[in-house]
PATIBA-110255 format. One record per residue (C-alpha): y, x, z; residue number from 1. Coordinates in Angstrom, 1 decimal. Last residue first. Example, Ala and Ser with C-alpha at 12.3 -4.5 7.8 and 13.67 -1.06 7.14 Angstrom:
2
<<-1.1 13.7 7.1> 2>
<<-4.5 12.3 7.8> 1>
//
This chain:
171
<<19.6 -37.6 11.3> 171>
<<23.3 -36.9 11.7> 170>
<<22.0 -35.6 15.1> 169>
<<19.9 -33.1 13.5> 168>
<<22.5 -31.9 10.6> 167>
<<25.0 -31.4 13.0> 166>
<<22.6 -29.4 15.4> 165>
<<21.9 -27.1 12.5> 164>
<<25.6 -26.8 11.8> 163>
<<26.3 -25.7 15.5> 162>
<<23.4 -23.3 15.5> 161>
<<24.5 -21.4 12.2> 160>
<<28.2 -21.2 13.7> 159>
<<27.2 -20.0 16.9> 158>
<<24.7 -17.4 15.0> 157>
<<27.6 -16.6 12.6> 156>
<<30.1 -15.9 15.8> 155>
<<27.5 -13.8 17.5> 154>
<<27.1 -11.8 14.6> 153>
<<31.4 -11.5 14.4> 152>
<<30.9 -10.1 18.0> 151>
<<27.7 -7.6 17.5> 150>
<<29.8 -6.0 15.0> 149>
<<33.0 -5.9 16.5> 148>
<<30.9 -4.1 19.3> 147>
<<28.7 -1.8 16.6> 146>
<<32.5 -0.2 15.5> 145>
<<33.4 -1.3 12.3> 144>
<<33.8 0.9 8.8> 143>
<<31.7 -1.2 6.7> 142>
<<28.4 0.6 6.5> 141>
<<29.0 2.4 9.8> 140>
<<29.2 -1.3 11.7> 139>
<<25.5 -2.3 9.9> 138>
<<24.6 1.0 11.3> 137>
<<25.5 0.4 14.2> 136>
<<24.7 -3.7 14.6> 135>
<<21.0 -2.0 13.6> 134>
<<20.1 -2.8 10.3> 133>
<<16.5 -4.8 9.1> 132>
<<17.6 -4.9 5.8> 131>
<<16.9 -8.7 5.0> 130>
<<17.7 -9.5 8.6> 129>
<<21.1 -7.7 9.7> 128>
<<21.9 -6.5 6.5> 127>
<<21.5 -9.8 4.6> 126>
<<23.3 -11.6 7.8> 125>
<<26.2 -9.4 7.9> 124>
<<26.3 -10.0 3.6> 123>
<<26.2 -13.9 4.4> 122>
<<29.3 -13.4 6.6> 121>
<<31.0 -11.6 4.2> 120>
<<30.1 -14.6 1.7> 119>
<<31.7 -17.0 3.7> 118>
<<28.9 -19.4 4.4> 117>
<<28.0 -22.5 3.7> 116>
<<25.1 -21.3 2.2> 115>
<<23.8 -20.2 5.9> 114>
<<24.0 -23.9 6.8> 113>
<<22.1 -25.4 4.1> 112>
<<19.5 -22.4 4.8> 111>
<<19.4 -23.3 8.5> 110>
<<18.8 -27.1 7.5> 109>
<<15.4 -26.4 5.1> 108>
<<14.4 -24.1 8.2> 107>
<<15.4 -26.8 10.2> 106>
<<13.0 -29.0 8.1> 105>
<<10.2 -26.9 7.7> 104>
<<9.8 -26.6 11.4> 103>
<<9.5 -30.1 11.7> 102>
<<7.1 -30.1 9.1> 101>
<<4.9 -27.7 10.5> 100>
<<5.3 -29.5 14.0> 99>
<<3.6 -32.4 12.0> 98>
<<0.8 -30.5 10.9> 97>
<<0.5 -28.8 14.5> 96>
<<-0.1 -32.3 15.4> 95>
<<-2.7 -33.1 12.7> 94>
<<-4.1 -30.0 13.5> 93>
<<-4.3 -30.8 17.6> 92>
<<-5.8 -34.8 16.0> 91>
<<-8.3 -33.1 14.0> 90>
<<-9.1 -30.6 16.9> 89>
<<-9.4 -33.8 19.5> 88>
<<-11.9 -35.3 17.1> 87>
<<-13.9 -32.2 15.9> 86>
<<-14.7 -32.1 19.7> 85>
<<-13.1 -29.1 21.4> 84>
<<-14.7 -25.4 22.5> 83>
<<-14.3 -25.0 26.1> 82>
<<-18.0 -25.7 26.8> 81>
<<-19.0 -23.1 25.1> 80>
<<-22.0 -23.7 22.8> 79>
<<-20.5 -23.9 19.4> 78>
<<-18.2 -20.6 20.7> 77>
<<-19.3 -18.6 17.3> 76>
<<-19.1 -21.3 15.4> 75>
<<-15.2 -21.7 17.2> 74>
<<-14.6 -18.3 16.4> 73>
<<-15.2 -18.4 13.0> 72>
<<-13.1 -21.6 12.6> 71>
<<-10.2 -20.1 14.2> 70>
<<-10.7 -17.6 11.7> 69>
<<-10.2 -19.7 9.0> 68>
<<-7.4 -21.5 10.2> 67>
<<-5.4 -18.4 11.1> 66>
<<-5.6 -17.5 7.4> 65>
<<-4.5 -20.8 6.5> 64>
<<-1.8 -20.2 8.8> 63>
<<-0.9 -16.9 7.2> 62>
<<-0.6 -18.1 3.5> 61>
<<1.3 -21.0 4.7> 60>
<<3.8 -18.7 6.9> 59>
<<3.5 -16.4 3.5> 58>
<<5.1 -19.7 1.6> 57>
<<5.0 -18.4 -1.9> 56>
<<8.2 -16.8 -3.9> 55>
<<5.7 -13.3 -3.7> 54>
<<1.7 -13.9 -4.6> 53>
<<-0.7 -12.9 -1.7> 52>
<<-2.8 -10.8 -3.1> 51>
<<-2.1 -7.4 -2.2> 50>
<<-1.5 -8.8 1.0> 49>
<<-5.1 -9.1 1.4> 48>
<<-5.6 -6.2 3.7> 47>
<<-2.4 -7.1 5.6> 46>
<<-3.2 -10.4 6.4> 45>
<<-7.0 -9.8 7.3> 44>
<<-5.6 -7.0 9.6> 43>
<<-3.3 -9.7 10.8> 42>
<<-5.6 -12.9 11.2> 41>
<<-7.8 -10.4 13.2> 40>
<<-4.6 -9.8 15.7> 39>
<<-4.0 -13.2 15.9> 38>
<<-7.7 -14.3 16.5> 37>
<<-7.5 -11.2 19.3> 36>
<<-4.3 -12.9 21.0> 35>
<<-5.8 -16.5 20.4> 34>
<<-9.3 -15.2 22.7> 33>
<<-7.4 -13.3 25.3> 32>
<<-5.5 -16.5 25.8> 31>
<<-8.2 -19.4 25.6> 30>
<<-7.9 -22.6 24.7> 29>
<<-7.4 -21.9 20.9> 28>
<<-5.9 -24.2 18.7> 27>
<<-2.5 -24.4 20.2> 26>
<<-2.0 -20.7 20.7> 25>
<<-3.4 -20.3 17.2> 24>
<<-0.6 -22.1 15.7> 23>
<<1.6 -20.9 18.5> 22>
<<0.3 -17.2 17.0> 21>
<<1.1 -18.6 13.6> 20>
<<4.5 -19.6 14.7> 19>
<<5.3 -16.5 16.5> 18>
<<4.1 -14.1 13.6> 17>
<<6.1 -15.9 10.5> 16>
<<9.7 -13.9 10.6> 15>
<<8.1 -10.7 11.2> 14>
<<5.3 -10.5 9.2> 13>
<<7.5 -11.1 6.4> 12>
<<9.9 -8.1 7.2> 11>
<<6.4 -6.4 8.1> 10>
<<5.0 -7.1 4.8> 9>
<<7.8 -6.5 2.9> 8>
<<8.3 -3.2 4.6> 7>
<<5.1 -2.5 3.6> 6>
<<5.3 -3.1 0.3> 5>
<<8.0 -1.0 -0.1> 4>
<<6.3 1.6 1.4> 3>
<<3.2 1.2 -1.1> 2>
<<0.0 0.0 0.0> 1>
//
């Protein structure tokens, strides 16, 4: 795997990790046992990332991913006694299905409100996120100390929030 490739993969590791690990959190009863399906999920992640195919949901890609190896461990726990009934685990999927499209939605909302943007705040936010770039280095890009920095980030995050919340209670 190249670097770039790697970098992608962590970037997008990054922004999907805690909900697939609430995914499996949800799924799996038992601590120990979700942190090691999230850690196989992963390695299975990063193996096939060769194949995942770029403009597609990775979140998707990774919760499927979850899914099957939640369903590995659950053969393998057939006779525990806290493995589920296919009944509650339909209805804890079709919740998590649900959650899914909650969280689609104020992702769907965020953008709306990031596009709204001036576009030097957009270009904080592209170094601060797409480019992973510390509040100093962002601040030595554009000739700002890190503090003015960090404020006019916490001013876009205050921003971002408030429109979000618009958008829910317009709902």
């Amino acid at each position: 795997m190249s670097l770039r490739d790697s970098k992608k993969f962590l970037s997008l590791l990054s922004k999907s990790q805690a909900r697939i690990h609430a995914y499996i959190l949800y799924q799996v009863p038992n601590r120990n046992d979700a942190e090691d399906i999230l850690q196989d999920t992963i390695v299975v992640m990063l193996d096939k990332f060769s194949e995942f195919e770029e403009g597609t949901n990775f979140l998707a890609w990774g919760l499927q991913i979850a899914r099957y190896k939640i369903m590995a461990y659950r053969d393998k726990k057939k006779n525990s006694k806290l493995v589920f009934d296919d009944s509650v685990l339909k209805i804890m999927e079709e919740e998590s299905d649900i959650q899914d499209a909650i969280a689609k939605e104020d992702s769907e909302r965020l953008s709306e409100c990031v596009s709204k943007l001036p576009d030097k705040y957009k270009k904080y936010l592209q170094y601060r996120y797409e480019e992973s770039m510390s509040y100093k280095a962002i601040g030595d890009k554009i000739s700002v100390s890190a503090q003015a920095v960090h404020k006019t980030m916490s001013k876009i995050h205050i921003a971002l929030m408030n429109c979000v919340r618009l958008g829910v209670s317009k709902e």
